[in-house]
C-alpha positions as CSV (number, residue, x, y, z in Angstrom):
1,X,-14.4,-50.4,-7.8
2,X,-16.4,-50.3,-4.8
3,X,-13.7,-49.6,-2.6
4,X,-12.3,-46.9,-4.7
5,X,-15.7,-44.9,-4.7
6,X,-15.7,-45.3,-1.1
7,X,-12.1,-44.0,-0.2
8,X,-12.3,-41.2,-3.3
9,X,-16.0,-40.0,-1.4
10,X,-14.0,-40.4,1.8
11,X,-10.7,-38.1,0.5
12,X,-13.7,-35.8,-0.7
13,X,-15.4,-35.0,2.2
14,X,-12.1,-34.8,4.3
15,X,-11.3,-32.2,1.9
16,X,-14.3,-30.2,2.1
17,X,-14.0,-30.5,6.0
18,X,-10.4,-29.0,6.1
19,X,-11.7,-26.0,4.0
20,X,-14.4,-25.5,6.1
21,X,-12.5,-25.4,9.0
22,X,-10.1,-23.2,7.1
23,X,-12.9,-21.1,6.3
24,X,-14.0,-20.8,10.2
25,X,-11.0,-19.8,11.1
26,X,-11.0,-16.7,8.6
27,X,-14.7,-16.1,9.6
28,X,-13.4,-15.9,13.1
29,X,-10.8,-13.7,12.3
30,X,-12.3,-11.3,10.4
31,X,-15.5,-11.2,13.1
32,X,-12.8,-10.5,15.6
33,X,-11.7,-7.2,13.3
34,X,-15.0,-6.2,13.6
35,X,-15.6,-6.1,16.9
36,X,-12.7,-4.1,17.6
37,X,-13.6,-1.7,15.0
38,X,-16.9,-1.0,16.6
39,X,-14.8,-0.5,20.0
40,X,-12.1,1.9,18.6
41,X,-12.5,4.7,20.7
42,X,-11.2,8.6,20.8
43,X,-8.0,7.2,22.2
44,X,-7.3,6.3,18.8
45,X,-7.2,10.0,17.1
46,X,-4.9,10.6,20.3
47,X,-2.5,8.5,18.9
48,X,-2.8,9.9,15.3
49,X,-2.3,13.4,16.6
50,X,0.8,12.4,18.8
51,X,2.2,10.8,15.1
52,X,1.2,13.4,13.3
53,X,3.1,16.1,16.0
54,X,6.2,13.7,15.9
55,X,9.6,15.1,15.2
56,X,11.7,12.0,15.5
57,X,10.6,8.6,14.6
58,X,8.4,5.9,15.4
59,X,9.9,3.4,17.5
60,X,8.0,-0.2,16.9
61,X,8.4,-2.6,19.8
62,X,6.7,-6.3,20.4
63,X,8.2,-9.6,21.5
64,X,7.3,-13.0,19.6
65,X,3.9,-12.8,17.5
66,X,3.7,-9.6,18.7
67,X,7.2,-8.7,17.4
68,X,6.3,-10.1,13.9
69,X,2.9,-7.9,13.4
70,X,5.1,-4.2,15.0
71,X,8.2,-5.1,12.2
72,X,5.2,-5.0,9.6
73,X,3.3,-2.1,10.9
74,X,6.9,-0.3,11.3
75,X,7.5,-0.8,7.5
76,X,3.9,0.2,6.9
77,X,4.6,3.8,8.7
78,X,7.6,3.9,6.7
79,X,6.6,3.4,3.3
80,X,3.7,6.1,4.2
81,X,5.2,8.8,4.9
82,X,6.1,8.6,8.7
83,X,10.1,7.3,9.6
84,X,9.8,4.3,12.0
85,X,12.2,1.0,12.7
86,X,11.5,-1.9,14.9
87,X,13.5,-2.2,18.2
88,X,13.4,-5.8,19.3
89,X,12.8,-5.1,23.0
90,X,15.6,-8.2,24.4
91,X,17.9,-6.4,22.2
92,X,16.7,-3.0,23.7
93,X,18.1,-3.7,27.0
94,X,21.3,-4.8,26.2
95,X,22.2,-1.4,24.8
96,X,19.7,-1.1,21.7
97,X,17.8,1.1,23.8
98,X,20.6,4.3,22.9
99,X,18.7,4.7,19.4
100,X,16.3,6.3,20.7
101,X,15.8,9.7,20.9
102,X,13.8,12.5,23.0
103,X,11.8,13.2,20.0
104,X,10.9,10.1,19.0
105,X,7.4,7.9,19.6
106,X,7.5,4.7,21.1
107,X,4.6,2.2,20.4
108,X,4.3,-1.0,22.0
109,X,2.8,-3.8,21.6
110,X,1.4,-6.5,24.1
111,X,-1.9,-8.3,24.0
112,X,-1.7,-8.8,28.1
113,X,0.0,-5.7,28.3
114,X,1.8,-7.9,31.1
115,X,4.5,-9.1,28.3
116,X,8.1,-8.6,30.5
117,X,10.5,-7.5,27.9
118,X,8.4,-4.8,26.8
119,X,7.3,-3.6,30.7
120,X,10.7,-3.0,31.5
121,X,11.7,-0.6,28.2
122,X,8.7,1.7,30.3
123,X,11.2,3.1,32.7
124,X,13.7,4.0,30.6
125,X,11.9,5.3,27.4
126,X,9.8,7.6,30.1
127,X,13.8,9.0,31.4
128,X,14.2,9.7,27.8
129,X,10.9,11.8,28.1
130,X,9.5,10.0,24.8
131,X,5.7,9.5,24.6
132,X,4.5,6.5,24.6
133,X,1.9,4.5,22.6
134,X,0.4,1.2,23.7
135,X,-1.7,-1.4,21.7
136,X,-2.8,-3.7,24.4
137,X,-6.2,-5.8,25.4
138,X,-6.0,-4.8,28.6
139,X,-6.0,-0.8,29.9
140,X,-5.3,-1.4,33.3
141,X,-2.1,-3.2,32.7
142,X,1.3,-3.0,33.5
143,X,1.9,-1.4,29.7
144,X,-1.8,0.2,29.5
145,X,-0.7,1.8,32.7
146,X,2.7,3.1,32.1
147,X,1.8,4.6,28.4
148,X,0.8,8.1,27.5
149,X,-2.2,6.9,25.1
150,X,-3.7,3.2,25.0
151,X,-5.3,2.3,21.9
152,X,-7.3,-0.5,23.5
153,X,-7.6,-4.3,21.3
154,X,-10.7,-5.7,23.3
155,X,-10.5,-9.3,24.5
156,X,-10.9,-11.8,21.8
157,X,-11.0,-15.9,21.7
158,X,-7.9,-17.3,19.5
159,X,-9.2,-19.1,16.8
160,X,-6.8,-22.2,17.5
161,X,-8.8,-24.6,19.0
162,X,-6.9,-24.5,22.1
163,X,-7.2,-21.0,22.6
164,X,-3.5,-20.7,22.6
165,X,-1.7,-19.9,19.5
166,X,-2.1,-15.8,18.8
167,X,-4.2,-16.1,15.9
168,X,-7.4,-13.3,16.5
169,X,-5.3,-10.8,18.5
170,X,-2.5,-10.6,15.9
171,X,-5.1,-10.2,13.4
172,X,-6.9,-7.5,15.4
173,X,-3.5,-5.7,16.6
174,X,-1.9,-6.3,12.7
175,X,-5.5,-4.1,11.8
176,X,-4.9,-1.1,14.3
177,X,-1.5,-0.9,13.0
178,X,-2.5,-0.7,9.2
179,X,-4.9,2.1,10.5
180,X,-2.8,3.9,12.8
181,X,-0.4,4.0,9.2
182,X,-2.7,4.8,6.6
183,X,-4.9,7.2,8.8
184,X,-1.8,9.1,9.6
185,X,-0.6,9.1,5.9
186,X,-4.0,10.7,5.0
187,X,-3.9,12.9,7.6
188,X,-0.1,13.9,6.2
189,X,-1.7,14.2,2.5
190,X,0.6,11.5,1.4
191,X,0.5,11.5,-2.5
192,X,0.7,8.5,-4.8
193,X,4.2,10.5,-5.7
194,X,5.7,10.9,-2.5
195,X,4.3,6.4,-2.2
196,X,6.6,6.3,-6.0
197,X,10.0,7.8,-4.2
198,X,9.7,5.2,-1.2
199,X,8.8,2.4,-3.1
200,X,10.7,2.9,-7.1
201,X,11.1,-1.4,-7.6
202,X,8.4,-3.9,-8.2
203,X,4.6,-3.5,-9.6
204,X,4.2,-1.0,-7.9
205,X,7.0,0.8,-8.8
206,X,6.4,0.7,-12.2
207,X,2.4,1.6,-12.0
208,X,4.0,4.7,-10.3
209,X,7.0,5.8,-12.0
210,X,6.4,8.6,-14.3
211,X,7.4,10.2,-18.0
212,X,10.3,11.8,-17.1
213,X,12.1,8.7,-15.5
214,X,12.0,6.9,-18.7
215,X,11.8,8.9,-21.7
216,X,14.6,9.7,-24.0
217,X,16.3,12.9,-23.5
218,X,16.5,15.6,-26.2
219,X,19.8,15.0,-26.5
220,X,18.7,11.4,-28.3
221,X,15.4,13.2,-29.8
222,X,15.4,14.4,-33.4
223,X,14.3,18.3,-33.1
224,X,14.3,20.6,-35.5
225,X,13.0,24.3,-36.6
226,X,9.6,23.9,-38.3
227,X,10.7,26.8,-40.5
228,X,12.9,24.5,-42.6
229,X,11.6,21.9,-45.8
230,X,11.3,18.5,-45.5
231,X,14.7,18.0,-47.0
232,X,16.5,20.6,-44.8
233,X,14.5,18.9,-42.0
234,X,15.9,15.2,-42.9
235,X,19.5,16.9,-43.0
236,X,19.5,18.3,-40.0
237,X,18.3,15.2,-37.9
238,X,20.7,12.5,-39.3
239,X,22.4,11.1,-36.9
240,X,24.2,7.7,-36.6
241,X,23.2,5.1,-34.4
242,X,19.6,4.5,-32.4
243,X,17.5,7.4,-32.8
244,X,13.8,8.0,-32.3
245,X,11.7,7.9,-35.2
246,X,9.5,10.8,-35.0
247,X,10.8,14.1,-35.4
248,X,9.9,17.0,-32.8
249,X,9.1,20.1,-34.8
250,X,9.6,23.7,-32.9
251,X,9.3,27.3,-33.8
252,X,11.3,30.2,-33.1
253,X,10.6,29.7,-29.1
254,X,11.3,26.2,-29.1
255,X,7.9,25.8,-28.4
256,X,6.4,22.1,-29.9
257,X,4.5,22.9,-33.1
258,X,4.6,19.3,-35.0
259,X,5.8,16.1,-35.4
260,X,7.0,14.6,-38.8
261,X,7.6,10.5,-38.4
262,X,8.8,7.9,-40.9
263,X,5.4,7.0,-41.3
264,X,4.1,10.7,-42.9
265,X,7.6,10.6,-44.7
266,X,6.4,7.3,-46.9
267,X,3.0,8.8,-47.1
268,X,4.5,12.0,-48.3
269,X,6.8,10.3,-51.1
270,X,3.9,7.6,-52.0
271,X,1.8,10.8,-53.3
272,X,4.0,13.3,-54.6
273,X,7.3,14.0,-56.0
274,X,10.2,13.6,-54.7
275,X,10.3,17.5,-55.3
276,X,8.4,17.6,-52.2
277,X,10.8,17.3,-50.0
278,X,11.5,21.0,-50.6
279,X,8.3,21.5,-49.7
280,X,8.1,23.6,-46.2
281,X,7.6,21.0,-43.7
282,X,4.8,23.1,-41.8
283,X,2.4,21.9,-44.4
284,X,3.0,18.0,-43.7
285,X,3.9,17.5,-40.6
286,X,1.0,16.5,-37.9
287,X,-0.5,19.5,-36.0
288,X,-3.0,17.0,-33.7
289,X,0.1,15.2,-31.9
290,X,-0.3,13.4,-28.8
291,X,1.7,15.0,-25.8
292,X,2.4,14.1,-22.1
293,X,3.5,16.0,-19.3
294,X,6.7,14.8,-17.2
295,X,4.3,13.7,-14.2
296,X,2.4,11.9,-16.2
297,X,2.5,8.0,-15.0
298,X,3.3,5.4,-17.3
299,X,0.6,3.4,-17.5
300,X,-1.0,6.3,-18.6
301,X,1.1,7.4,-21.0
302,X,0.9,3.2,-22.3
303,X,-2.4,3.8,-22.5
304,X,-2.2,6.9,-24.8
305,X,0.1,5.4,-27.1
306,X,-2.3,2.5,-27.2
307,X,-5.4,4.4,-27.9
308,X,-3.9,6.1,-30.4
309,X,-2.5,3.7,-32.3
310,X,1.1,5.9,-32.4
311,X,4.6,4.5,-31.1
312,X,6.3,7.9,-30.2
313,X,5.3,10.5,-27.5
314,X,6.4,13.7,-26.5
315,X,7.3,14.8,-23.2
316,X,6.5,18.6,-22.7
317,X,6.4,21.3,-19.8
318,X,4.2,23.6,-19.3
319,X,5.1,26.4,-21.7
320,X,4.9,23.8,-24.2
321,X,8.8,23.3,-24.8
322,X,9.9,19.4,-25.5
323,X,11.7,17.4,-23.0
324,X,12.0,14.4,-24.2
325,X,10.1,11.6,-26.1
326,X,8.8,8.2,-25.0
327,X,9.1,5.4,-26.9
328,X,6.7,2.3,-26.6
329,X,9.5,0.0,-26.8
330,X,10.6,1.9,-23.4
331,X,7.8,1.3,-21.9
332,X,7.1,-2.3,-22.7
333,X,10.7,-2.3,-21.1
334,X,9.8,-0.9,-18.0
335,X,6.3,-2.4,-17.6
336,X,8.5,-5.8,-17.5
337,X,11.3,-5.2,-15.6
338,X,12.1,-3.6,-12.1
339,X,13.0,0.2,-12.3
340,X,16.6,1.0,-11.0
341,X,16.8,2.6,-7.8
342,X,16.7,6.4,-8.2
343,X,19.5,8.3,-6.7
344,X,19.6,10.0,-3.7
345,X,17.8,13.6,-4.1
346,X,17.8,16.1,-1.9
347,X,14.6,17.4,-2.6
348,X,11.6,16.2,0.3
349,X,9.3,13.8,-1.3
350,X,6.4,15.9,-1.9
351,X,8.7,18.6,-4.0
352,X,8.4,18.3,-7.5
353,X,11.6,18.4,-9.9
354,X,12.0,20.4,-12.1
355,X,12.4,20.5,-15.5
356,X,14.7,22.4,-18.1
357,X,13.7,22.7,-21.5
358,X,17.5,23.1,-22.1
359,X,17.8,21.7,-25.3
360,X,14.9,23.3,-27.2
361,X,16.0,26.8,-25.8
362,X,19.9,26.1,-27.0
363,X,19.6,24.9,-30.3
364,X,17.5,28.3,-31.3
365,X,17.7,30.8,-28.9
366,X,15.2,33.5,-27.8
367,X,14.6,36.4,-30.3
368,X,16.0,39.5,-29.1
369,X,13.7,41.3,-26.6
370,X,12.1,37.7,-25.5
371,X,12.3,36.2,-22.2
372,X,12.8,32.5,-22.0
């Protein structure tokens, strides 16, 4: 027993020591970050504004570590509103070099700035009359020296215990990227809607898709005149098949006015005769109806339907005509799964689509003398 308490405290505090050390590490790390931050100097916004001016792309470029952290702050300029691809820089001098173009940025990265395969794209990315970025420790170096703008990474101690393995330099030169991406994305006003068209799959994809990419067209709505009975009403909505359960009610604009459900059907036949379903349906359907607008995101149109205890939501522009309806079973569907990819559009991210209330304004057309 004696032995067992001994090798259990032993396996104990060999564990606590490997987390600690773990820990250090992080510690270091992140104390690493923050001396850089305090040394980020104007060069910096020099960099943003040669982004921001960019007509072509941003052209990522690092060998080994330093490869790894530009292919993730490539896809981070990407997926924020500002095209960029990694070049690998061996593969840049066997030919990879022809896809890039006058207009383009180039930013390289090299913690010694001394890093060969990346020194000798200089030459030929200058012929090409790009400008050139640098993220290096070192502003007198070969890179530092050849570039246009140096964002400067300060000299840091690895946190390997050898001082070897890139550990507090990638770290440092993985933070300038993130906020040489997200700085420039602000400075762009990059929406949450223009992140939604670059990134439509995943979590985040579904906390950012919106009303009008899931409900139910009016083609599959029930929508009827609100000058009609309840009977009339129940006619004219029969359909075979699925169908949504609330009824959209519109008036002579196909403007929304009510909505009648199965719910305010029982109700209505639970207190009265069945000779109310002659009964004009104005006086029994729901005049305080919930309604979203297409741009409205779906967890916030869940959080509607939750609040108020309904199953059914309209979709509605801005003059008030129905577009669709949303269905809580849809949206439990899309909370779980990944959206499909939207197709192509040729509409610029921060354009919004527009809407037709096509049905509404179809099924009862305009009065004479009104505009739609």
């Amino acid at each position: 027993m004696e032995v067992l308490n001994r090798i259990t405290c032993a396996n104990t505090e060999r564990q606590q020591a490997i987390t600690n050390r773990g820990r250090s590490i992080m510690e270091t790390e992140s104390a690493a970050i923050a001396r850089a931050a305090e040394c980020l100097s104007s060069t910096f916004a020099s960099a943003i504004d040669l982004v921001l001016a960019c007509r072509g792309r941003v052209i990522v470029s690092g060998m080994g570590k330093a490869g790894l952290v530009g292919r993730k702050i490539s896809a981070s300029l990407s997926s924020t509103g500002t095209p960029s691809f990694f070049l690998h820089p061996a593969e840049a001098v066997h030919g990879d070099l022809g896809s890039i173009c006058p207009n383009d940025i180039v930013l390289l990265l090299s913690n010694s700035g001394e890093t060969e395969e990346v020194t000798r794209l200089l030459p030929t990315v200058r012929q090409l009359g790009c400008k050139i970025v640098a993220l290096t420790a070192v502003r007198t170096s070969t890179l530092g020296s050849g570039a246009d703008v140096v964002v400067e990474l300060g000299l840091h101690t690895e946190a390997c215990n050898l001082n070897l393995a890139p550990s507090c330099t990638t770290s440092v030169m993985l933070a300038v990227g993130d906020a040489l991406a997200l700085v420039a994305s602000e400075e762009r006003g990059f929406s949450a809607r223009d992140f939604a068209v670059f990134h439509p799959a995943g979590n985040l994809g579904r906390q950012l898709s919106e009303a009008h990419q899931i409900m139910r067209p009016l083609d599959e709505c029930r929508l009827a005149e609100d000058s009609l009975s309840v009977r009339e009403v129940l006619i004219s909505v029969s359909r075979p098949g699925r169908r949504t359960g609330a009824i959209m009610l519109v008036n002579e604009l196909g403007r929304l006015t009510g909505v009648f459900t199965d719910s305010d059907l029982a109700r209505l036949l639970e207190r009265s005769a069945i000779t109310a379903l002659d009964g004009p349906i104005q006086l029994v359907m729901n005049r305080q109806f919930k309604t979203v607008k297409p741009h409205t995101t779906v967890p916030a149109a869940l959080d509607i339907l939750a609040d108020c205890k309904i199953s059914e939501l309209p979709v509605i522009d801005e003059q008030n005509m129905p577009l669709g309806i949303i269905d809580v079973t849809d949206v439990m569907s899309v909370m779980s799964h990944t959206l499909e990819q939207p197709k192509q559009s040729t509409q610029s991210p921060t354009e919004k689509p527009e809407f037709e209330s096509r049905a509404a304004a179809r099924v009862f057309p305009f009065p004479k003398g009104r505009a739609a």
